[in-house]
C-alpha positions as CSV (number, residue, x, y, z in Angstrom):
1,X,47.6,-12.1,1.3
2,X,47.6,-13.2,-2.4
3,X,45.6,-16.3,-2.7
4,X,44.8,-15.4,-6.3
5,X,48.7,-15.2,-7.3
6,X,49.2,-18.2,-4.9
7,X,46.4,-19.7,-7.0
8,X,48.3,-19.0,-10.8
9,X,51.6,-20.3,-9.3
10,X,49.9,-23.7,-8.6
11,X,47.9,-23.8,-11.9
12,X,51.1,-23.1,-13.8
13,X,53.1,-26.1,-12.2
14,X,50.2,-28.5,-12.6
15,X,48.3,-27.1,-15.9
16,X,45.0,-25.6,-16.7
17,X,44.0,-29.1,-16.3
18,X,43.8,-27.9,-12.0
19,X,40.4,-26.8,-11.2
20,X,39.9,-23.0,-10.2
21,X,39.7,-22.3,-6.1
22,X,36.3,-20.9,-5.1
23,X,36.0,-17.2,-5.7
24,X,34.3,-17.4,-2.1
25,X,37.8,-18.2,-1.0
26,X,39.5,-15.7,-2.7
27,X,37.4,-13.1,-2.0
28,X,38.0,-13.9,1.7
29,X,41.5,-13.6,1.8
30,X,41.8,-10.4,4.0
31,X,39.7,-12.1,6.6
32,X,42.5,-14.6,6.9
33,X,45.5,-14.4,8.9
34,X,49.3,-14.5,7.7
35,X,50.4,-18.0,7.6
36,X,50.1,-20.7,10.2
37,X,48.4,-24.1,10.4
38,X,45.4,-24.8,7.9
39,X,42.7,-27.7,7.5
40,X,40.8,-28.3,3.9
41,X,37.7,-30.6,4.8
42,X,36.5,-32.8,2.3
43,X,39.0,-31.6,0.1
44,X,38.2,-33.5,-2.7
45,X,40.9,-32.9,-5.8
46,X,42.4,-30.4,-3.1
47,X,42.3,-27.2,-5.1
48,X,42.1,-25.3,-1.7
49,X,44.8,-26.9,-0.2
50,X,47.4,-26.4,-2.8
51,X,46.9,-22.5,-2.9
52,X,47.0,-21.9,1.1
53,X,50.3,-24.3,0.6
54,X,51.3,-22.2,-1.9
55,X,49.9,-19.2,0.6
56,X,52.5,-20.2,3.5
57,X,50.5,-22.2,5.1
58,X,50.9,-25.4,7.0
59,X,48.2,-27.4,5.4
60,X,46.4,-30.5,6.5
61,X,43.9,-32.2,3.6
62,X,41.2,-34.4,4.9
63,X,39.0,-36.6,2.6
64,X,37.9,-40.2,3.1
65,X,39.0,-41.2,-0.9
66,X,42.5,-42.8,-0.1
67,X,42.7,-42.3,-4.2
68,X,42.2,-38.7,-4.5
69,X,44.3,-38.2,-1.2
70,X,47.2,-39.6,-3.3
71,X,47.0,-37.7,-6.2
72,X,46.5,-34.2,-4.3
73,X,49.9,-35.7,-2.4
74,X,51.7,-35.9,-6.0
75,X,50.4,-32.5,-7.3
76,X,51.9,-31.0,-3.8
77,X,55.2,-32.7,-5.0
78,X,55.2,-31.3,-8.5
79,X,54.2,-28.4,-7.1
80,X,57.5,-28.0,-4.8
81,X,54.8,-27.8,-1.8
82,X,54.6,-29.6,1.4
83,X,51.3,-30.7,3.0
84,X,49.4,-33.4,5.2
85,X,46.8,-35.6,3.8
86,X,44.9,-37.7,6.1
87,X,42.2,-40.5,5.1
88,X,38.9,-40.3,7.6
89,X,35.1,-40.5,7.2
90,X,33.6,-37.8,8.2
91,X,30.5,-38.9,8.3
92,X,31.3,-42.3,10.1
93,X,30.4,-41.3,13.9
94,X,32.1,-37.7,15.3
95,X,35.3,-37.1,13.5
96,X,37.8,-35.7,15.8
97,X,39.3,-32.7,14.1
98,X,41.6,-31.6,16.7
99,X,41.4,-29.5,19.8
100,X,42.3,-25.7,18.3
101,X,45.2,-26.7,16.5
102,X,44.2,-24.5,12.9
103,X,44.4,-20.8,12.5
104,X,42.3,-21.3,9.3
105,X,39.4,-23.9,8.2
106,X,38.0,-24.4,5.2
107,X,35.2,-26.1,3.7
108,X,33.9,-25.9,0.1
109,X,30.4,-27.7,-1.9
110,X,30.2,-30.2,1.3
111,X,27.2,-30.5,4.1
112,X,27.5,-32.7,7.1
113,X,25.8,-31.2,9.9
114,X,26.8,-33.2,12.9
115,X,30.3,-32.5,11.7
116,X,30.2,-28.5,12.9
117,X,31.0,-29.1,16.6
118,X,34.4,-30.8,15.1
119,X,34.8,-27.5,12.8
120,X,34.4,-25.0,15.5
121,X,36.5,-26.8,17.7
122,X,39.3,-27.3,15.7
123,X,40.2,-23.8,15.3
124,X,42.5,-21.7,17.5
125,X,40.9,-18.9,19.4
126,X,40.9,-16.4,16.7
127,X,41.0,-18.7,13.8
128,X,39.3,-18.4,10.6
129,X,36.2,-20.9,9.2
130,X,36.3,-20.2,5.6
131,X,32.5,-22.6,4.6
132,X,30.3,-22.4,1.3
133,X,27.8,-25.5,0.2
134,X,24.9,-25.5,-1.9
135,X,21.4,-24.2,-0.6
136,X,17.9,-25.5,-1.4
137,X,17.5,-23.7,-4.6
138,X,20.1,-26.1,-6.3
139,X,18.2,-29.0,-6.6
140,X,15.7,-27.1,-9.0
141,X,19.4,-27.0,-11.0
142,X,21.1,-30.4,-10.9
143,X,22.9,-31.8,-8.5
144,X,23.2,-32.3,-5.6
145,X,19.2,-32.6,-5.2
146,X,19.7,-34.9,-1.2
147,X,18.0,-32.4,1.3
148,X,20.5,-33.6,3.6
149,X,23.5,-32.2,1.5
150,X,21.2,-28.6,1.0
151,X,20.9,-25.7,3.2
152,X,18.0,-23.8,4.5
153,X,17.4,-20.2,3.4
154,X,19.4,-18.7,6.8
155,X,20.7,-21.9,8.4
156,X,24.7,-21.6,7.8
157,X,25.1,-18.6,10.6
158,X,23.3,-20.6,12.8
159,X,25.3,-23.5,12.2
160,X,28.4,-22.0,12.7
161,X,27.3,-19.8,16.1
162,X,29.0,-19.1,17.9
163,X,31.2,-17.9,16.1
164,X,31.5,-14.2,14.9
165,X,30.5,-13.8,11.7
166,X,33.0,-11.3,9.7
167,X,31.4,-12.2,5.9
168,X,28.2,-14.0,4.8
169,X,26.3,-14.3,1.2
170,X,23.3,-16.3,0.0
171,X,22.8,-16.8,-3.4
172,X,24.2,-17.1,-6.9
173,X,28.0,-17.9,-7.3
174,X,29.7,-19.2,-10.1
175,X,26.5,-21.1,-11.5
176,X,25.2,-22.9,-8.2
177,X,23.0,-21.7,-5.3
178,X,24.9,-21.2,-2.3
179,X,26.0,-19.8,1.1
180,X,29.3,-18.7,2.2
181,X,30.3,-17.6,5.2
182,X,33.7,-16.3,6.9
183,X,33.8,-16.5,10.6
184,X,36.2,-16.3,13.3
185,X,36.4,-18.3,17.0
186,X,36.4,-15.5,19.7
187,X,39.5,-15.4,22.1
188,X,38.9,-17.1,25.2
């Protein structure tokens, strides 16, 4: 799959203005499987969402920020690409993601703990959690500097258990401190 290619096709409909998808996501684009049904968490500006569109695949965005929801909506449109946003709080008491409805899940510079039950469950027996966030070490750096939006050293495999783990990194990435981590929801 050609996630970086999907990502110039975007970038050239909507400008250089569009901000860059995470290498992390790139990077993990064998892991992932050939089309099907994808969720962007806290997608933000939706730079994720526009290139698995662009990918093939069935994308839902979800942020609470009505606002940026509509915006991502218009750049799909100029884009010639068809997606799903949805408006929901992720952090207002337990978000219901779906039951195994997503062959791919991804999550980029966002940390709600509580919220990795919904993750996990969302995805189809053999889908893919694409997640990287910040670690500790940021704060030293900037933003953010909340413990509550920082990992551990260690602490996003154990998060995601019980998943299988197919690709994890701590450390420096594209100027911040993070972790990444692909892993996949056994059959069964």
């Amino acid at each position: 799959m050609d996630l970086g290619g999907a990502a110039a096709r975007v970038r050239g409909s909507l400008g250089a203005g569009m901000e860059a998808p995470s290498a992390w996501l790139l990077e993990s684009a064998p892991f992932l499987p050939e089309g099907g049904r994808a969720l962007d968490v806290a997608c933000g500006g939706g730079r994720h969402s526009l290139v698995l569109a662009a990918s093939g695949y069935e994308v839902t965005a979800v942020d609470r920020d009505a606002g940026t929801l509509s915006r991502l909506a218009d750049g799909a449109l100029r884009c010639g690409l068809s997606l799903r946003t949805r408006g929901l709080d992720l952090e207002a008491g337990t978000p219901d993601l779906g039951s195994a409805g997503y062959d791919v899940v991804v999550v980029f510079r966002y940390l709600h703990r509580p919220l990795f039950p919904a993750l996990r469950e969302a995805l189809r027996p053999g889908g893919v959690l694409v997640y990287e966030t910040f670690t500790r070490g940021q704060a030293a750096r900037g933003h953010p500097r909340n413990p509550a939006f920082l990992l551990e050293e260690g602490e996003l495999p154990r998060l995601v258990a019980p998943l299988e783990i197919l690709r994890y990194e701590e450390g420096e990435r594209e100027g911040a401190l993070v972790a990444g981590v692909v892993a996949r929801r056994l059959p069964g």
